[in-house]
C-alpha positions as CSV (number, residue, x, y, z in Angstrom):
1,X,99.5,281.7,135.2
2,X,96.3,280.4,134.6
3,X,94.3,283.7,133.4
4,X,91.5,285.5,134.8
5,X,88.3,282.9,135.9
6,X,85.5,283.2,133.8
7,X,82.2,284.2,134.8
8,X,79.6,281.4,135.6
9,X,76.2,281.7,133.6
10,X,73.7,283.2,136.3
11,X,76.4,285.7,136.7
12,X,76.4,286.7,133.1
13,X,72.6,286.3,133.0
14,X,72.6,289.0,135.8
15,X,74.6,291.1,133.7
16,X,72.8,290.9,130.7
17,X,69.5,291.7,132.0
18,X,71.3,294.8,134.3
19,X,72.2,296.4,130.9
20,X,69.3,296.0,128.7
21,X,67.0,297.4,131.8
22,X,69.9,300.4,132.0
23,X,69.4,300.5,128.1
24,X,66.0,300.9,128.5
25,X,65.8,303.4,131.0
26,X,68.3,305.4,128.8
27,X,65.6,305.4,125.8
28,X,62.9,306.4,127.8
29,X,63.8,309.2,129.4
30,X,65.5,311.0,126.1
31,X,62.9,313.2,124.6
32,X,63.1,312.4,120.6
33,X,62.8,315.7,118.6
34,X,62.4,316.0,114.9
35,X,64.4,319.9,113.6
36,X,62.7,320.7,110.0
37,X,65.2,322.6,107.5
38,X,64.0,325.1,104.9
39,X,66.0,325.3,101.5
40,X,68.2,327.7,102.5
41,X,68.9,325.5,106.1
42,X,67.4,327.3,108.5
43,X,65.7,326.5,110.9
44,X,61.4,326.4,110.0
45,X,58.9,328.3,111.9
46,X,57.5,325.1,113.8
47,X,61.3,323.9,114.9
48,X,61.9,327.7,116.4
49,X,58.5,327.6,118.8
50,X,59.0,323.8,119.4
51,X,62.7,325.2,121.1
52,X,61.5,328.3,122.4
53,X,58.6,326.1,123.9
54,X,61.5,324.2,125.6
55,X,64.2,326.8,126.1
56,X,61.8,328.7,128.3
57,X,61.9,325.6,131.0
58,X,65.9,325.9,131.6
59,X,67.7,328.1,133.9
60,X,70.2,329.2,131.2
61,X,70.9,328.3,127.5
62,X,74.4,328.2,125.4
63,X,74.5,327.1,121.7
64,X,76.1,323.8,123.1
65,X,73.2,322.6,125.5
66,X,71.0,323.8,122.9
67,X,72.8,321.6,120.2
68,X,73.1,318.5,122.3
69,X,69.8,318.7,123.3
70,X,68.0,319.1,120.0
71,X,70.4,317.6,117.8
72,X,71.6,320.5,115.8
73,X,75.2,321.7,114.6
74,X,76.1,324.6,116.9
75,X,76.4,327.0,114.2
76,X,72.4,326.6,113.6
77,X,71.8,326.6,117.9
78,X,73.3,330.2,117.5
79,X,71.5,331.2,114.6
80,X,68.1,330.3,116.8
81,X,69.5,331.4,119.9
82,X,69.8,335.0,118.5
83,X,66.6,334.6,116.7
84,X,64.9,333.8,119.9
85,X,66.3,336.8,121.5
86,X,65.2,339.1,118.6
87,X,61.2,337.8,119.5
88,X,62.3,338.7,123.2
89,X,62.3,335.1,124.1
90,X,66.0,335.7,125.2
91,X,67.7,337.8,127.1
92,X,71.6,337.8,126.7
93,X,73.2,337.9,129.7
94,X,77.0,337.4,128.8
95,X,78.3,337.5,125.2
96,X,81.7,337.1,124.2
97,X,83.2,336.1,121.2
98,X,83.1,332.5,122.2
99,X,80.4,331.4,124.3
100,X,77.3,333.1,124.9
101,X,74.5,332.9,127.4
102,X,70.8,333.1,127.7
103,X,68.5,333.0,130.2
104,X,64.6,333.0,129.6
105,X,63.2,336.4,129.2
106,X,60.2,336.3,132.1
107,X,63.0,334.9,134.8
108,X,65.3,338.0,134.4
């Protein structure tokens, strides 16, 4: 009986500040970038070497970390991905018909 005690105000005033400096940190490290789409909706010339620019940097790449990280459906992360390894950009180290990998061309 009697419910849970409520919080007193320096506690929620410690809370408060906890989350918008966790908020903050959140926003700063996140990287904001901006994919440009042709007519047709492919990716544009200056989106590809902005991820290849990238994609070179990672150990490995898969259509999801490449979606999540630039923002793109996967379908369009595996259109680039095999673009990039047609410039040699890429080398494919395991396809299947579900998932497959990349690692950057100079580290293989």
């Amino acid at each position: 009986m009697g419910g849970k005690k409520r919080p007193t105000i320096s506690q929620l005033e410690k809370r408060m500040r906890r989350e918008r400096e966790a908020a903050k940190k959140k926003t700063k490290e996140r990287k904001t970038y901006e994919m440009k789409l042709t007519s047709k909706g492919f990716l544009t010339e200056v989106s590809l070497d902005q991820i290849a620019g990238e994609v070179v940097k990672m150990p490995y790449v898969t259509p999801y970390v490449l979606a999540s990280k630039f923002g793109l459906k996967i379908s369009r992360a595996k259109v680039a991905l095999r673009e990039l390894e047609s410039r040699g950009i890429l080398v494919a180290v395991d396809k299947n018909r579900r998932v497959p990998i990349y690692i950057p061309a100079k580290s293989s």
